[in-house]
C-alpha positions in Angstrom: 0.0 0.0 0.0 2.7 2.6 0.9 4.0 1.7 -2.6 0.9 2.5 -4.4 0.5 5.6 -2.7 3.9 6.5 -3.8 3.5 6.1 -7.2 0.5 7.8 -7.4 2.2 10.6 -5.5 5.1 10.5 -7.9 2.6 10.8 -11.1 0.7 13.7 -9.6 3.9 15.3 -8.4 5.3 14.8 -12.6 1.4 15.9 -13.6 2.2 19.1 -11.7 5.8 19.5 -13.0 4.8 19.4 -16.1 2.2 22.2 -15.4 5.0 24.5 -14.4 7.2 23.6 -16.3 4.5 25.0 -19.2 3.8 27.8 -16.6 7.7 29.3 -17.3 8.1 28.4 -20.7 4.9 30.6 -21.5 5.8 33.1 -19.5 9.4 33.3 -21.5 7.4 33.4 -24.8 5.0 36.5 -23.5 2.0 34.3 -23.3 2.3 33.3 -27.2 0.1 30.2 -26.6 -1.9 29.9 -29.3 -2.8 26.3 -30.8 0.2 25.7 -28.4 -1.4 22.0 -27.9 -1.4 21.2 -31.7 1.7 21.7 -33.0 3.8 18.7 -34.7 7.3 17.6 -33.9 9.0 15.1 -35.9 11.5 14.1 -34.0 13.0 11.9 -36.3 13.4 14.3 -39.3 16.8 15.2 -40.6 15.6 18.5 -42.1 17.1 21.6 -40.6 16.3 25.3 -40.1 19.5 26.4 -43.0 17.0 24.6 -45.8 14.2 27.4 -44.9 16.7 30.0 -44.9 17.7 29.0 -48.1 14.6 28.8 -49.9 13.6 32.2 -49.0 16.4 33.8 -50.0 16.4 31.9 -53.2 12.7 33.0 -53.8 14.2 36.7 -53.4 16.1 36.5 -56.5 19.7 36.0 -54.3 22.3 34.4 -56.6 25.7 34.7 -54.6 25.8 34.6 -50.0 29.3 35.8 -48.7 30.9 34.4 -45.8 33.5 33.3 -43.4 32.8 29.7 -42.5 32.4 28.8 -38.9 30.2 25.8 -37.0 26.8 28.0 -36.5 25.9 28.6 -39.9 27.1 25.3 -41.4 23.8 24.8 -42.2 22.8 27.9 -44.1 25.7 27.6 -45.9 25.5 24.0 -47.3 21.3 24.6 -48.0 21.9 27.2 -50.3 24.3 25.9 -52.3 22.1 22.9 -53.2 18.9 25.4 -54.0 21.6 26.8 -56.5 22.9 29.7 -54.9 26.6 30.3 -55.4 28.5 30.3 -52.0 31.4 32.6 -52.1 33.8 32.7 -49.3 36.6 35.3 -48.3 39.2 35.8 -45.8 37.4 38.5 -43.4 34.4 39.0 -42.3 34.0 42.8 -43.1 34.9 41.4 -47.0 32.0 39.3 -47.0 29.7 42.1 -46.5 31.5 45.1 -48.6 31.1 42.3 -51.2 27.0 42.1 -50.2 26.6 45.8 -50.6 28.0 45.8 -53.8 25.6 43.4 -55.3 23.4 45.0 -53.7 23.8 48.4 -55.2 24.9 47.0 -59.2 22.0 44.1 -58.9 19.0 45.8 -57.0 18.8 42.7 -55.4 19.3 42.2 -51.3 23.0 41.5 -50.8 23.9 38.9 -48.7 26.6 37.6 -45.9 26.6 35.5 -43.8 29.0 35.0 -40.7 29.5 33.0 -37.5 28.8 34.2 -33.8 30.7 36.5 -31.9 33.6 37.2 -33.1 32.7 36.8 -36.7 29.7 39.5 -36.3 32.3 41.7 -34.6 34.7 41.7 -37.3 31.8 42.5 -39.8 30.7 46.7 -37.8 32.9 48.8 -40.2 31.4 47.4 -43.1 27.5 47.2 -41.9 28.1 50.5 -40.5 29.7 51.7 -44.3 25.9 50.3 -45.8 24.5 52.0 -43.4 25.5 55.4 -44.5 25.4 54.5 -48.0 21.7 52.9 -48.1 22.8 49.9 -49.3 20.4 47.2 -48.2 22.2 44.7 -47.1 21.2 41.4 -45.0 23.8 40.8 -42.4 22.6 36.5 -41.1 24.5 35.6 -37.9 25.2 32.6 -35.7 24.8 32.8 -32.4 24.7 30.2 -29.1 21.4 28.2 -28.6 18.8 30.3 -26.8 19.0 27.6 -23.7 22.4 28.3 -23.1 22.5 32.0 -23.9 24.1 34.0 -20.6 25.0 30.5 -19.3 28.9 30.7 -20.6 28.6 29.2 -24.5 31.2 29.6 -26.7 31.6 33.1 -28.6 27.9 34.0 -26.8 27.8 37.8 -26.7 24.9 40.3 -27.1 24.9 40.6 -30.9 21.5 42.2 -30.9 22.2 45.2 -29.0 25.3 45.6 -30.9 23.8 46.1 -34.1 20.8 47.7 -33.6 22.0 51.3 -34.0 23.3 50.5 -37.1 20.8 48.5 -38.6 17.0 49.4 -40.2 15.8 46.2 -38.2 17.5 42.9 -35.9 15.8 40.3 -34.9 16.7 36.8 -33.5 14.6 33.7 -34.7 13.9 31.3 -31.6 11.8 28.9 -33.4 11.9 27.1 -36.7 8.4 28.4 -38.4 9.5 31.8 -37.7 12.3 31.8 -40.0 10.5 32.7 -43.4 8.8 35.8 -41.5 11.3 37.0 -40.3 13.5 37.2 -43.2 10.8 38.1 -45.7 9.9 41.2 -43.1 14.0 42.0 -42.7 14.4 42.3 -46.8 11.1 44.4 -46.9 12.7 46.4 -44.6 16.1 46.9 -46.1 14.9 47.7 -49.3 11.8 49.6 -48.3 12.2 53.7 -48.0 15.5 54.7 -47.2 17.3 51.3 -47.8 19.4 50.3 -45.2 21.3 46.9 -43.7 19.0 44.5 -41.5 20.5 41.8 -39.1 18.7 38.3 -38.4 20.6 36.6 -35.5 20.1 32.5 -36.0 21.1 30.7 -32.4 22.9 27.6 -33.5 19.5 25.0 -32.3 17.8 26.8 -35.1 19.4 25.8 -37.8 20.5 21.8 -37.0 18.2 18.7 -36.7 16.3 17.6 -33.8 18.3 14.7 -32.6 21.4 16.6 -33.1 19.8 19.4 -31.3 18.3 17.3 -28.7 21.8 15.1 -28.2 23.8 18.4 -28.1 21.8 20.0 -25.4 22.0 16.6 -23.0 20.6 18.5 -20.0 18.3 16.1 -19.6 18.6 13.2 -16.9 17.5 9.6 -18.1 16.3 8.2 -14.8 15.6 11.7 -12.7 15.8 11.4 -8.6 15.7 14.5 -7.9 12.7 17.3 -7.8 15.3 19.8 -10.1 16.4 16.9 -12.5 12.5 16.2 -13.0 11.7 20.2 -13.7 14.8 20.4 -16.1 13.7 17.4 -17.9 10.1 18.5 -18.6 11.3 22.2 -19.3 13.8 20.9 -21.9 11.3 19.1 -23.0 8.9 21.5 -23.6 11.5 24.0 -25.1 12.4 21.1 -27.8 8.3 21.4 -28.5 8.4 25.4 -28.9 11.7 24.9 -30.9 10.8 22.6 -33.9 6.6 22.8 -33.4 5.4 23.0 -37.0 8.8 23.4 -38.1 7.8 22.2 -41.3 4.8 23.0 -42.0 4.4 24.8 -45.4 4.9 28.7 -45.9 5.0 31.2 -48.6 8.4 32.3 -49.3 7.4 35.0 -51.8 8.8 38.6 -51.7 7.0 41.4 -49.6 6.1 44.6 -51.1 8.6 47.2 -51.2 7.5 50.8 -50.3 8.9 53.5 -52.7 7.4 57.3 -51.7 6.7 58.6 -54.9 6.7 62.5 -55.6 3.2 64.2 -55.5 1.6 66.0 -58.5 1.5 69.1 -56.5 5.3 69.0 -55.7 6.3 68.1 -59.4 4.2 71.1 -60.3 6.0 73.8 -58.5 9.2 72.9 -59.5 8.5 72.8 -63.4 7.4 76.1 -62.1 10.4 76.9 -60.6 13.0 75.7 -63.6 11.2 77.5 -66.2 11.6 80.9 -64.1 15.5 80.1 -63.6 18.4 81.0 -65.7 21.3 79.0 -64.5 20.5 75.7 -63.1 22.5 72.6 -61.8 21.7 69.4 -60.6 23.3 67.6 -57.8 23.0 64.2 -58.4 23.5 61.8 -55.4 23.7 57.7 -55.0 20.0 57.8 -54.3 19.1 58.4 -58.1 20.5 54.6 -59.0 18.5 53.2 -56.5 15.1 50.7 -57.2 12.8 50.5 -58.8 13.8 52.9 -61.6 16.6 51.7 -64.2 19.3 53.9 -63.9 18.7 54.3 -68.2 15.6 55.6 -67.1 17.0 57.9 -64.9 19.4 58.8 -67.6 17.1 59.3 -70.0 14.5 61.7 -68.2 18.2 63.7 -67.3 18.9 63.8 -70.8 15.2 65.0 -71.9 15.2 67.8 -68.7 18.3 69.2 -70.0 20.2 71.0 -67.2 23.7 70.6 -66.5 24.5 67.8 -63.6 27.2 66.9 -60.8 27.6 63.6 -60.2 28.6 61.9 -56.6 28.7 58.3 -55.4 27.3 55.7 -57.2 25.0 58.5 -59.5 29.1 58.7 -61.5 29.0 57.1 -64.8 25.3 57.7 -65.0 25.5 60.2 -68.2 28.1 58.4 -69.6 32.1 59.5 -70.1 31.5 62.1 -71.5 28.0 63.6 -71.4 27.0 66.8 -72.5 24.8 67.5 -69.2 27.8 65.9 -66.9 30.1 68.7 -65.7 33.0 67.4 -63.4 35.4 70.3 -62.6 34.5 73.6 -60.6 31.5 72.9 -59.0 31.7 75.6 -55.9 32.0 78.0 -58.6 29.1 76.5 -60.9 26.9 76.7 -57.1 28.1 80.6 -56.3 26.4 81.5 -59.8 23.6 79.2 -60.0 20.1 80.7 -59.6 18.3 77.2 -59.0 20.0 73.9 -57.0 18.1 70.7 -57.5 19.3 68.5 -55.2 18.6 64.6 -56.0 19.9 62.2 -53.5 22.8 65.4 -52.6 23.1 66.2 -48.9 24.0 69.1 -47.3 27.1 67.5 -45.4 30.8 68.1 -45.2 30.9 66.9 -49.5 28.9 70.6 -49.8 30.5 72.7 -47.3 27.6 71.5 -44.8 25.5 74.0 -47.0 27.6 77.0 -47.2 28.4 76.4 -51.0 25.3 77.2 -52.0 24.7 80.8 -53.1 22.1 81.8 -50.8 19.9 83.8 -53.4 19.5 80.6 -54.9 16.1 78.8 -55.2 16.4 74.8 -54.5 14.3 72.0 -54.6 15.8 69.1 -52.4 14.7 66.1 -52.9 15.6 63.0 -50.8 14.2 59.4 -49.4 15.4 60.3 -46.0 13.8 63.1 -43.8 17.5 63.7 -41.8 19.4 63.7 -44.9 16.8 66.4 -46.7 16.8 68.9 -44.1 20.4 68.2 -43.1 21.9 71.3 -41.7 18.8 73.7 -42.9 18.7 75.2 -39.9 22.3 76.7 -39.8 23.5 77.5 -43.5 20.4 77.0 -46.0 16.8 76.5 -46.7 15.1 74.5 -49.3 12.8 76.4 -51.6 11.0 72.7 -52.0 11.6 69.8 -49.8 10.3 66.7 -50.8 10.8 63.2 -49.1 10.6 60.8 -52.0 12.2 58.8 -54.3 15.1 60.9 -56.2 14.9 58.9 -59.7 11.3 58.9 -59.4 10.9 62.6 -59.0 13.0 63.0 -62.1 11.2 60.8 -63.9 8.1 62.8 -63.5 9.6 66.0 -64.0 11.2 65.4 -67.6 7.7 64.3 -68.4 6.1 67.4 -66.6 8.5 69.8 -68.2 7.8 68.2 -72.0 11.4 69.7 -73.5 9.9 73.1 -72.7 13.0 74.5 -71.2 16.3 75.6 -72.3 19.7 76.6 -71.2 22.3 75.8 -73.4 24.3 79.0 -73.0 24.9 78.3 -69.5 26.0 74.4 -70.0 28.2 76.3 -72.8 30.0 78.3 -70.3 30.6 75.6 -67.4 31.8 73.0 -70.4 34.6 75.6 -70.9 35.5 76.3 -67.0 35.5 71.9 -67.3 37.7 72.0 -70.5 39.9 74.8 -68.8 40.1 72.9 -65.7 40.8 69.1 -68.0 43.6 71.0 -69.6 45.7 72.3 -66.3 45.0 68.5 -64.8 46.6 67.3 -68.3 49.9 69.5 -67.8 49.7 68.6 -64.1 50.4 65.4 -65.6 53.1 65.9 -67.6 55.0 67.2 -64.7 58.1 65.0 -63.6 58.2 63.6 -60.7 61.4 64.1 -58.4 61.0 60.1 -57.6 59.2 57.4 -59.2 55.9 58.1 -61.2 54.1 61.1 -61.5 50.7 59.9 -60.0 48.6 61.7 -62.2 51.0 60.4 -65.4 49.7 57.0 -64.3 46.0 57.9 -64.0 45.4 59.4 -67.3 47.4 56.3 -68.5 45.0 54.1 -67.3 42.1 56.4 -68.2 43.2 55.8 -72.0 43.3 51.6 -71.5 40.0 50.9 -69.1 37.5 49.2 -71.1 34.6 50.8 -71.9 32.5 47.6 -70.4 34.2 48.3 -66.9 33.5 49.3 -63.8 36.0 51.2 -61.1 35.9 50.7 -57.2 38.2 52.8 -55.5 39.8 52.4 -51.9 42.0 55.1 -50.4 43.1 58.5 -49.9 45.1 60.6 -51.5 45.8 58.6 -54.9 41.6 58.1 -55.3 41.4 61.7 -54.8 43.2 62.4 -57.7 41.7 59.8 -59.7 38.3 61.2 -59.0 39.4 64.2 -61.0 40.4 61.9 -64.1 39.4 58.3 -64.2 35.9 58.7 -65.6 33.4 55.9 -64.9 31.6 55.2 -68.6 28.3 54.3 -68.0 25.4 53.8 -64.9 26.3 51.9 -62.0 30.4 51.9 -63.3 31.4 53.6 -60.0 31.8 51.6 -56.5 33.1 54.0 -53.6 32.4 53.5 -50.1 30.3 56.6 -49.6 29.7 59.0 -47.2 31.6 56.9 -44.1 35.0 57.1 -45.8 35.8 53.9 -44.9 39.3 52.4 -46.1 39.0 48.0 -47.0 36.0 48.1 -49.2 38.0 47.4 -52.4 38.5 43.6 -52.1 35.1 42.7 -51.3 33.3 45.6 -53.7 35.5 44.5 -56.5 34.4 40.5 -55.6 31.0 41.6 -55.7 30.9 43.6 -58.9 32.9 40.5 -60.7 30.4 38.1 -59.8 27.2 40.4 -60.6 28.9 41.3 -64.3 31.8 38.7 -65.0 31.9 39.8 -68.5 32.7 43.6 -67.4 36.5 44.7 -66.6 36.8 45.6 -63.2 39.8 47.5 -61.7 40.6 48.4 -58.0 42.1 51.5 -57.5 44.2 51.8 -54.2 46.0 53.6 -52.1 48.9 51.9 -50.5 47.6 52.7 -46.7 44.3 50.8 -47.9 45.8 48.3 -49.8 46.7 46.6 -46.6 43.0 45.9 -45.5 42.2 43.4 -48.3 45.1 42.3 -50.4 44.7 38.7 -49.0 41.5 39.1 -51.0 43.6 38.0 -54.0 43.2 34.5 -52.7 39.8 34.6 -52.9 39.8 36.2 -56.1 41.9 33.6 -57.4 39.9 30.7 -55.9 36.4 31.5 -56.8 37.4 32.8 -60.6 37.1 36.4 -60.3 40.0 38.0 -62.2 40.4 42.0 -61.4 43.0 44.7 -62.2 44.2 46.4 -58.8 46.0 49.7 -59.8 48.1 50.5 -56.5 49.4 54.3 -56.1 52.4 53.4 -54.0 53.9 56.8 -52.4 55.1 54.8 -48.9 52.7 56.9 -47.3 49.1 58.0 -45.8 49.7 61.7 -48.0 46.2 62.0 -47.2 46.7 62.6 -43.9 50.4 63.5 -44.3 49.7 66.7 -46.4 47.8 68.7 -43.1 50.4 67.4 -40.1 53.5 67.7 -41.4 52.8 71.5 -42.1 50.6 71.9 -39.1 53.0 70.0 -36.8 55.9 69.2 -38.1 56.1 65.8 -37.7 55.3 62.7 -40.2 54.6 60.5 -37.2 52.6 57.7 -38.0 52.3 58.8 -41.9 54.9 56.7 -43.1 55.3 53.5 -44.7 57.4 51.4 -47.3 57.8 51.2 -50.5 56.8 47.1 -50.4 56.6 45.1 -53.2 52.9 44.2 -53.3 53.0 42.4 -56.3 55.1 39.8 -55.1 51.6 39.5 -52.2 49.5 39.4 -54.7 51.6 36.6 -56.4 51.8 34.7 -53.7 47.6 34.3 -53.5 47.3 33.0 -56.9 47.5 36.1 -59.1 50.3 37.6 -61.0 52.1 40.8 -60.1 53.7 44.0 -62.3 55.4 47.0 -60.9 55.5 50.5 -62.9 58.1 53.0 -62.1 60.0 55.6 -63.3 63.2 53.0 -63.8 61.6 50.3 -65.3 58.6 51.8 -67.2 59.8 55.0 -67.8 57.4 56.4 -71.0 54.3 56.5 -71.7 54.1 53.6 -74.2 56.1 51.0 -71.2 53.1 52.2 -68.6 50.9 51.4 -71.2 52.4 47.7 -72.2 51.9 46.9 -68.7 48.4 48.1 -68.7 47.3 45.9 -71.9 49.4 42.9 -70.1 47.4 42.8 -67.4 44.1 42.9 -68.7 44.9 40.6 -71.0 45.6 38.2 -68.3 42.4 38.9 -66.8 40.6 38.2 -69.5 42.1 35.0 -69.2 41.1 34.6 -65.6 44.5 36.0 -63.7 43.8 38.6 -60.9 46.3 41.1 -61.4 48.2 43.7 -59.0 50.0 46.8 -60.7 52.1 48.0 -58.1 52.8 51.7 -59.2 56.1 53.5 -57.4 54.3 57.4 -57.5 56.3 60.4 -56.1 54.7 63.6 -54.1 52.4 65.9 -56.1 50.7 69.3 -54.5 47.8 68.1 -57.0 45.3 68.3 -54.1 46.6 70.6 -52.1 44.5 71.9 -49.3 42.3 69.1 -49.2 40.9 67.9 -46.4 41.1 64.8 -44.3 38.7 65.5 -41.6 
């Protein structure tokens, strides 16, 4: 009898475990407990959270993830290669996603990396940061420690979440299996939606791997439980496993969500036909906004073309009239702003690119137009104040204007007189040029060099200082979405993984790197990657031994080249030992104009055959850029 009444003591005493032990995991799940009772759990299925992952990102049009392999995302990684998505991986973190958000911006499709936990989430800020300030939208996916054993000591378990939410559009971490297709469809609506932005979706590791790998790897449960705490751990595992995979695999709908693009208003477009046709001399700014989805950049081009007033170009919005179009002026803009009677500014901010404002002539009328409310009104209330601000969609809003204005307007004396201040200005760069050096190359020698070879399928990404500076001036991109800079952050190490990225998005385009020496050190082990997963590029390396950028305001101010200097290294001999082949240009060895040029043709002939190439160019000091800034 004493028996009986023990066992029946026991089985009420598990009954009521089992209650609470329900009780607390409700309670951690905010009470979510609907058809809590009816979910399925197959606890014999080999299917695994990375397979979901996969398929929605396959449904999204994603043809390429980047990454840096590591045990929590295994799965992700080996799902989407078999739904046909091409797996590329580099040598740092912050690569992988510089490569992302340069699909991203050429493709108009989500960008993609994926990393491990801690660690490899850390080594990825820079770059999500960089997306951040460019609007590129970019999905950052990231392992992270089971949810059980979150706080409790796991390996590489931080608090990822917190560190990335002030630099992302949207983070979220997926604690159960059937939320994964929400939660990414809502994070790509979200990057790409409005001001586009990166996202971060934090995967802890159970997510992603089988239940009886999950269940084994977790072993917190005892087999034969004596104790009242062995008996509550048991049934709260237990019922964690249940939240974990409950209707893991039930059927979803992968498809894309709707993307939200403001477009401009009737009204809007209506005042500022209004306002061109009463103006004399206007510009337009054109900023990295204009290239953006879901207009083509031809389209954009086009409308430009039909409107007819003269344009700068910055950011990604270079190349998008062509090399040499007859709207696109590049030299002399503060002066061009100082006599201009309307501003249009497309995607342009008001930040330290524009004097904050103060290169505007304040007599001016402008229309600003902008996706982002901060960025429109950006610094209005110090040095300027927009005629007509309108939050919208830049290449939308020029769209509508070239049909609103219907060729009604004209200004061709004035793009006559700012294509002469250009050609004035192209002619000093050209004897700048010609200038010899008092060691090595002539920097700018080398630059209009190239500027004769670059194909005219090509695109340029450029990574530095001082020696991108000058290129600015005279490598011309030749058509839309031809230009990859980092943007507005000024960050140094995109090259490597921008160049990756535009490769793989157009293969059959020619695409060169042009570094700085200083930046060159952030990604030349890139050139295994490049040399692994076929991606043959032209790195053009301005090789002065220093940081001049940053040398060319302390040694005057201070009188010291502390920290500014480095050596003259023999990069090409790096880059040779990754896989590609190396050349070096200097004054010695490639002395005229013709040798430069033999090296050139050399090396994109090897990339055409599928060598990455470094062209490690020995430059000398120019004042080209003299009082420039670095700050």
């Amino acid at each position: 009898r004493t028996w009986s009444v023990a066992k029946v003591n026991m089985a009420v005493l598990s009954y009521l475990l089992n209650i609470l032990a329900w009780i607390i995991v409700l309670l951690k799940r905010r009470l979510n407990i609907v058809d809590k009772l009816f979910r399925k759990v197959d606890k014999e299925s080999n299917r695994h959270g990375g397979e979901l992952v996969a398929e929605v990102l396959y449904a999204h049009g994603v043809k390429f993830i980047f990454t840096l392999c590591g045990g929590h995302i295994s799965p992700i990684l080996v799902a989407s290669e078999e739904a046909g998505i091409r797996v590329v991986d580099t040598r740092h973190e912050a690569t992988a996603v510089f490569a992302a958000d340069a699909v991203a911006r050429l493709s108009g499709v989500i960008g993609v990396a994926a990393v491990t936990a801690g660690p490899g989430l850390t080594n990825t800020v820079t770059a999500v940061k960089n997306a951040q300030m460019a609007e590129s939208p970019v999905l950052v996916i990231g392992g992270a420690a089971a949810s059980l054993l979150k706080g409790r000591g796991a390996l590489q378990d931080i608090d990822q979440i917190s560190l990335f939410r002030p630099i992302c559009k949207y983070v979220a971490t997926v604690t159960r299996i059937r939320e994964i297709v929400p939660v990414l469809k809502k994070a790509i609506q979200i990057a790409q939606s409005g001001t586009p932005g990166p996202v971060f979706v934090e995967f802890p590791i159970d997510v992603l791997y089988p239940y009886p790998l999950v269940a084994k790897e977790l072993a917190m449960q005892s087999k034969n439980p004596t104790s009242l705490m062995q008996m509550v751990v048991n049934h709260y595992t237990d019922c964690y496993m249940f939240e974990l995979f409950g209707d893991a695999w039930n059927s979803q709908n992968v498809a894309p969500l709707p993307v939200d693009h403001e477009p401009p208003t009737n009204s809007s477009v209506v005042e500022a036909v209004e306002l061109i046709l009463t103006s004399k001399k206007p510009v337009i700014l054109l900023g990295s906004q204009v290239t953006l989805p879901p207009v083509p950049a031809e389209e954009v081009r086009a409308a430009l073309e039909k409107i007819g007033i003269p344009c700068f170009l910055g950011g990604m919005a270079r190349g998008l009239l062509g090399k040499d179009g007859p709207l696109h002026i590049r030299q002399k803009r503060r002066e061009a702003l100082k006599d201009a009677d309307l501003v249009i500014l497309a995607g342009a901010v008001c930040d330290f690119r524009l004097g904050y404002g103060r290169v505007l002539n304040k007599r001016s009328k402008i229309i600003a137009v902008n996706r982002s409310r901060d960025s429109l009104y950006k610094n209005s209330d110090m040095t300027w104040k927009p005629t007509l601000a309108l939050q919208s969609d830049p290449a939308q809003f020029l769209v509508a204007l070239s049909a609103a204005l219907k060729n009604k307007y004209n200004c061709d004396e004035w793009i006559k007189s700012l294509k002469e201040r250009d050609a004035e200005k192209e002619t000093l760069n050209l004897c700048k040029a010609q200038e010899e050096a008092k060691a090595h190359l002539n920097p700018l020698k080398v630059l209009y060099r190239a500027e004769q070879v670059i194909d005219e399928n090509s695109i340029l990404v450029v990574d530095g200082g001082d020696f991108v500076g000058s290129a600015a001036y005279i490598v011309r991109p030749r058509a839309p979405l031809s230009w990859l800079d980092p943007g507005t952050f000024g960050t140094l190490g995109v090259g490597g993984g921008f160049a990756l990225g535009a490769k793989l998005c157009r293969p059959e385009a020619e695409v060169w790197i042009i570094y700085g020496d200083g930046s060159l050190g952030y990604s030349v082990a890139e050139f295994d990657t490049f040399a692994r997963h076929s991606t043959p590029v032209i790195a053009l390396v301005g090789n002065d031994a220093c940081w001049s950028q940053i040398a060319r305001e302390q040694v005057p101010l201070f009188k010291s080249s502390v920290a500014c200097d480095l050596a003259y290294c023999q990069y090409e001999k790096v880059a040779e030992g990754y896989g590609g082949k190396g050349f070096v240009l200097d004054s010695e060895i490639t002395p005229k104009d013709c040798d430069i040029d033999n090296v050139f043709k050399e090396a994109k002939g090897l990339a055409k055959k599928g060598t990455p190439v470094l062209i490690n160019a020995l430059i000398g000091k120019s004042d080209f850029r003299e009082g420039s800034i670095s700050v």
